[in-house]
SEDO-933935 format. One record per residue (C-alpha): residue in three letters; x, y, z. Coordinates in nm, 3 decimals, decimal comma, always signed. Each point is the difference from the previous one (the first is absolute). Last residue first. Layout:
<sites>
- Ala:X:Y:Z $
...
</sites>
This chain:
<sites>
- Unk:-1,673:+1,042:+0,846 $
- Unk:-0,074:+0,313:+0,023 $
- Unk:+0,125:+0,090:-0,399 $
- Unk:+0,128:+0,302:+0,154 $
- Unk:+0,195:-0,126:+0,280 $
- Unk:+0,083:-0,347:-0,198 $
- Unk:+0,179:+0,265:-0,261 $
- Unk:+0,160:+0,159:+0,305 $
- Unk:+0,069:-0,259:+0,110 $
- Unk:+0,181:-0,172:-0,316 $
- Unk:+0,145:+0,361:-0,053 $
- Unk:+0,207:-0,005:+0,374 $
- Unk:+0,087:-0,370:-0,072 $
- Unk:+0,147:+0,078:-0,319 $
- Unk:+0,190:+0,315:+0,160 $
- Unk:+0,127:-0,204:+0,301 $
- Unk:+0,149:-0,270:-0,265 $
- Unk:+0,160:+0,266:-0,188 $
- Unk:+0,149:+0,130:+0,313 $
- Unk:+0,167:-0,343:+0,110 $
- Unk:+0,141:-0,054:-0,241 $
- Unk:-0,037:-0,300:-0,258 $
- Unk:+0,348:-0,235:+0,040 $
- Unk:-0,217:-0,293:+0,174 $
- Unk:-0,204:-0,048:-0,251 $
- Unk:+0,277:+0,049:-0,283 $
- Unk:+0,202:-0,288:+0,204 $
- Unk:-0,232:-0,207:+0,031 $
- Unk:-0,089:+0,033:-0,364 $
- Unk:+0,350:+0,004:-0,109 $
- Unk:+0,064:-0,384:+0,021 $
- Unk:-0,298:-0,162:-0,163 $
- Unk:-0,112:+0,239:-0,199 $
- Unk:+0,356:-0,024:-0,189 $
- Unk:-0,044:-0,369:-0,003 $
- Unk:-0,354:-0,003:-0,153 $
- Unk:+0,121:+0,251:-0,260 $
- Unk:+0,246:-0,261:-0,128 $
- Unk:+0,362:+0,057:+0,028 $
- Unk:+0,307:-0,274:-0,108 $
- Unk:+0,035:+0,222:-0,371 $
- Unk:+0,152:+0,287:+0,220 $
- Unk:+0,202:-0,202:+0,191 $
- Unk:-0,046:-0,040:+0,362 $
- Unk:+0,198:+0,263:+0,118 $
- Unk:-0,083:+0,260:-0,246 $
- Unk:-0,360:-0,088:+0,014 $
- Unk:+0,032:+0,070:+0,415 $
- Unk:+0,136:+0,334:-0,107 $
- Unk:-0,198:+0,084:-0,237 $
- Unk:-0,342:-0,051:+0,235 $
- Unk:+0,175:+0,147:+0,309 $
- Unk:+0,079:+0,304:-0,256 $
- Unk:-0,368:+0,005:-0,069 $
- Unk:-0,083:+0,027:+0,352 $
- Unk:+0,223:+0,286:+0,058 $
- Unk:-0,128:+0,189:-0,278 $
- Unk:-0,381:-0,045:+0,081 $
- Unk:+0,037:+0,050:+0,332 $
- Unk:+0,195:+0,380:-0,058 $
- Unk:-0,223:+0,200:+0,204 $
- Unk:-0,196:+0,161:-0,287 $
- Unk:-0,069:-0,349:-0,177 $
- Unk:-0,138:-0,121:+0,285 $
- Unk:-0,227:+0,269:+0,099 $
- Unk:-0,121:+0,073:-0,412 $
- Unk:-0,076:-0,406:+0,016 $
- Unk:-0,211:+0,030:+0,348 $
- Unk:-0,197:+0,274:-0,153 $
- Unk:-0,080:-0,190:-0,334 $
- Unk:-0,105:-0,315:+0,206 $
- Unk:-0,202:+0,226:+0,213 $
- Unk:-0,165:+0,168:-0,254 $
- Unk:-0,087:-0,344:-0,163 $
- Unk:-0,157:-0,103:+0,370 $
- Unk:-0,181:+0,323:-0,009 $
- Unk:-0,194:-0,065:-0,313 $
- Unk:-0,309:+0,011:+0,163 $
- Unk:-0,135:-0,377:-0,040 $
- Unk:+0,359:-0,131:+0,047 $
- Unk:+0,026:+0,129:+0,306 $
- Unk:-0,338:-0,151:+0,103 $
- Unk:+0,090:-0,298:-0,097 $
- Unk:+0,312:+0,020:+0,227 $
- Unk:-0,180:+0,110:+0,260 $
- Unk:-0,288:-0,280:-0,020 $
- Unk:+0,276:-0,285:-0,073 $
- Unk:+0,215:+0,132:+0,354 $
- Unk:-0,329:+0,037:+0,182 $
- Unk:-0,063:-0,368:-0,091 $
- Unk:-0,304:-0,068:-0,261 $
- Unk:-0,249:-0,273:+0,174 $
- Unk:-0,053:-0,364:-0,157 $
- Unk:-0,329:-0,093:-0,044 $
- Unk:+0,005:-0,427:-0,012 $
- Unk:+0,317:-0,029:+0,228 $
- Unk:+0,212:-0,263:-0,164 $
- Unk:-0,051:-0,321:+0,176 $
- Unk:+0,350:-0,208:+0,147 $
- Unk:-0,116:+0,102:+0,380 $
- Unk:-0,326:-0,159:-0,080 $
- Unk:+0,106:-0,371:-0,138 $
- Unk:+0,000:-0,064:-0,365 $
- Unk:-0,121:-0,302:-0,159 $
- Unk:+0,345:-0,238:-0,071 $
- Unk:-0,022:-0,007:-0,373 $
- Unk:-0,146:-0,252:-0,186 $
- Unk:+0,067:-0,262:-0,277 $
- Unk:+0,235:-0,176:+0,258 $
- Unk:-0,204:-0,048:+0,245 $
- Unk:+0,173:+0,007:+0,337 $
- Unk:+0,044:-0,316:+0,195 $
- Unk:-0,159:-0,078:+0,344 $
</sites>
């Protein structure tokens, strides 16, 4: 049996997209955190942290140093991101990370989520 060319192949179930998809917890939270504001106090809180313990600095010295060795006219953003995002995410300490968990509950906590 041949396939008609003027139409697709009719869709079998596991293919479907669900007709009412539900929000994840992760999607309600964050909209939620958007909602309030707390998300944008967040981002402002985890900048102050980095910036205070010297993350900033030493990830912008990764970033001049890896344009120094490649050239500085060789560097696009998109290679920059490329390499010194695992290393920035693994770089973060350990205490800033405890106190951005510690408000996220906190906020969840009060929001009771």
């Amino acid at each position: 049996m041949r396939a008609s060319v003027n139409r697709p192949p009719t869709p079998t179930p596991e293919s479907e997209e669900p007709q009412d998809p539900e929000l994840t917890l992760r999607e309600i939270i964050n909209i939620k955190l958007i909602e309030s504001g707390e998300k944008e106090r967040l981002k402002e809180l985890l900048r102050e942290r980095l910036i205070e313990c010297g993350w900033r600095d030493e990830m912008k010295s990764l970033c001049r140093a890896f344009a120094k060795k490649k050239g500085r006219n060789n560097v696009t953003v998109d290679d920059l991101v490329q390499v010194i995002t695992p290393k920035g995410r693994a770089s973060v300490p350990d205490s800033v990370k405890a106190e951005l968990l510690q408000r996220i509950r906190s906020f969840l906590a009060s929001a009771a989520i």
